[in-house]
C-alpha positions in Angstrom: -27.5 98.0 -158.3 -29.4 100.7 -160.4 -33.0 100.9 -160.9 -34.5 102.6 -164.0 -38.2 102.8 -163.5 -40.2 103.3 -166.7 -43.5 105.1 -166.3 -46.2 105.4 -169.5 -48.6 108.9 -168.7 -51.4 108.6 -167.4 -55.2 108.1 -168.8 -54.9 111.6 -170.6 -58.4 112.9 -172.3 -58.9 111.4 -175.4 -59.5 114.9 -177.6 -57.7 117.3 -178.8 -55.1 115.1 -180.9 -54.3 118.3 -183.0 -52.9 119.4 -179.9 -51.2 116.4 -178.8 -48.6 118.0 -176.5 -51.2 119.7 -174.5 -53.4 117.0 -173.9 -54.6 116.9 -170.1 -54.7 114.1 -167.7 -58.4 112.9 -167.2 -59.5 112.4 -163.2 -59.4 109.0 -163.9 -55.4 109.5 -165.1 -54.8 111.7 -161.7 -56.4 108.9 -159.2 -54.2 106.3 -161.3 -50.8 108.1 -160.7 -51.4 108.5 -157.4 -52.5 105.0 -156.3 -49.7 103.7 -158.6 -46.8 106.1 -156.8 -48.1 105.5 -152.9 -48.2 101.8 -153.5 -44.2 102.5 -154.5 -43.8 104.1 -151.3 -45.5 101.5 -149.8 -42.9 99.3 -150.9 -40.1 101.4 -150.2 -39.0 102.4 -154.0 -37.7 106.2 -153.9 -37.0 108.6 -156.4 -33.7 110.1 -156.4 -34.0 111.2 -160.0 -37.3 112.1 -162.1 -36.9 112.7 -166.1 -40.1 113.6 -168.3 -41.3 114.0 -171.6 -42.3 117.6 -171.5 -45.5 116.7 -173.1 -48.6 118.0 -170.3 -49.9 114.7 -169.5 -46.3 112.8 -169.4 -45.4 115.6 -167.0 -48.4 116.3 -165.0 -48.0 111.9 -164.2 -44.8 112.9 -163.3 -45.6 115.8 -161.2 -48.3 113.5 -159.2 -45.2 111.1 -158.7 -43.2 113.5 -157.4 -45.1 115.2 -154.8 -46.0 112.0 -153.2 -42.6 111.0 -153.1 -41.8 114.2 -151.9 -39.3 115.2 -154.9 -38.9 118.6 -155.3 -40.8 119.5 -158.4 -38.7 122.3 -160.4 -36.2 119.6 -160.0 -37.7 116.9 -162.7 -35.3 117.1 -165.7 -37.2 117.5 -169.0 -36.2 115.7 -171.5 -37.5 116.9 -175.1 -36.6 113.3 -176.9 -38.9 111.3 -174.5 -41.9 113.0 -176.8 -40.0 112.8 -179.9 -39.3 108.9 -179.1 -35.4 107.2 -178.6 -34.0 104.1 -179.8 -32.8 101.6 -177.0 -29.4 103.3 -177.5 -30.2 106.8 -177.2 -32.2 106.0 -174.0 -29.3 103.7 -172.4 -26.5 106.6 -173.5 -28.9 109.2 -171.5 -29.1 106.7 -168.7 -25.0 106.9 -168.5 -25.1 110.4 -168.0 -26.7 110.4 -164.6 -24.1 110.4 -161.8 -22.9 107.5 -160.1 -24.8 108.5 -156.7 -28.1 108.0 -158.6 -29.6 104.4 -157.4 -33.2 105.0 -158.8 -34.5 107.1 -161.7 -37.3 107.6 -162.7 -38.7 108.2 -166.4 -41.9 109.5 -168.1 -42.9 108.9 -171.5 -44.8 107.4 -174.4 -46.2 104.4 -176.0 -45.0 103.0 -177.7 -41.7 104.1 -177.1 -42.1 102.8 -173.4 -43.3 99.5 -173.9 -40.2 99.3 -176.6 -37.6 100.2 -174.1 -39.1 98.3 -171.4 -39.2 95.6 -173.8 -35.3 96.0 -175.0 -33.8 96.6 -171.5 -35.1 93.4 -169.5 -34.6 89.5 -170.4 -38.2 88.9 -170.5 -40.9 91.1 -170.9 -44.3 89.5 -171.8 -47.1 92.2 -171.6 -48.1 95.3 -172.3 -48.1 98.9 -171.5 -51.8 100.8 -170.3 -51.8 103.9 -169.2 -50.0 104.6 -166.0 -48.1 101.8 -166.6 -44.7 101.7 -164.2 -42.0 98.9 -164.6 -39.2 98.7 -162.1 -35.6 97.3 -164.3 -32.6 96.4 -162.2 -29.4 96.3 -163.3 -26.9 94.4 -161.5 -24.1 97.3 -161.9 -22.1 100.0 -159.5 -22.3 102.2 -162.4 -24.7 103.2 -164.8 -21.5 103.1 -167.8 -22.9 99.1 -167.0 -26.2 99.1 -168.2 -26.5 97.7 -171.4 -29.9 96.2 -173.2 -31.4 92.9 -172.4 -29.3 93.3 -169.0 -31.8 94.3 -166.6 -34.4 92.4 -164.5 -37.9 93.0 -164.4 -38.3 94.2 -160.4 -41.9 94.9 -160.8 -44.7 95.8 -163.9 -47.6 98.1 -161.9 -50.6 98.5 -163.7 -53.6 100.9 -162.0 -55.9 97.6 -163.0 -54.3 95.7 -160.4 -54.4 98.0 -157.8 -58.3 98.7 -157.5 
């Protein structure tokens, strides 16, 4: 089985859209992300692969992730077309370039490019996206060459909400 886990940033502030790459988490964003990521580890979900939008507030999320799972951080892979935004098929052709060994990724992005990819990957998807959003998607494949769209399962759909 692989697991893609899809994860929306964080509450960032809501200012400085002239500067939208730079925009910061808010406290409120930080507190999210990390109640989100320990109730993974609570779970058992681990990271053995983190890939970010390098965008501040898509990478700072990831960066909270990471430390509590214990991933080293100057190992998240940055991936400049996660800001941009990718089709279904750009996103599932970077997916079948992570090695074989990979179980679980993890990746950090945009709406609405998230909510779109979460939407195209699974069977069924009936919600939405917030901030801080995190959706587990299994695919039932050895490879990642396997994953295709509509062919995963929703595993789980974590919103901060839910968790207070």
């Amino acid at each position: 089985m692989k697991r893609v886990v899809i994860v929306r940033h964080a509450k960032a502030v809501p200012y400085g859209y002239d500067e939208d790459f730079s925009r910061k988490l808010r406290d409120r964003g930080k507190s999210d992300a990390n109640r989100i990521s320990l109730k993974l580890i609570g779970d058992g979900v681990k990271a053995d692969l983190i890939i970010s939008s390098p965008a501040k507030r898509a990478l700072k999320t990831a960066k909270i992730y990471a430390d509590n799972f214990r991933y080293p951080l100057n190992s998240i892979q940055l991936e400049e077309d996660l800001y941009e935004g990718m089709t279904t098929q750009e996103f599932i052709d970077l997916l079948r370039e992570i090695p074989n060994d990979i179980q679980t990724v993890f990746v950090f992005g945009h709406n609405p490019m998230v909510y779109h990819l979460t939407n195209n990957l699974v069977k069924l998807f009936n919600s939405d996206m917030p901030t801080c959003s995190t959706v587990g998607v299994d695919f039932d494949v050895d490879e990642w060459e396997g994953v295709s769209a509509r062919g995963g399962d929703l595993a789980f759909h974590l919103i901060p909400r839910m968790l207070k």
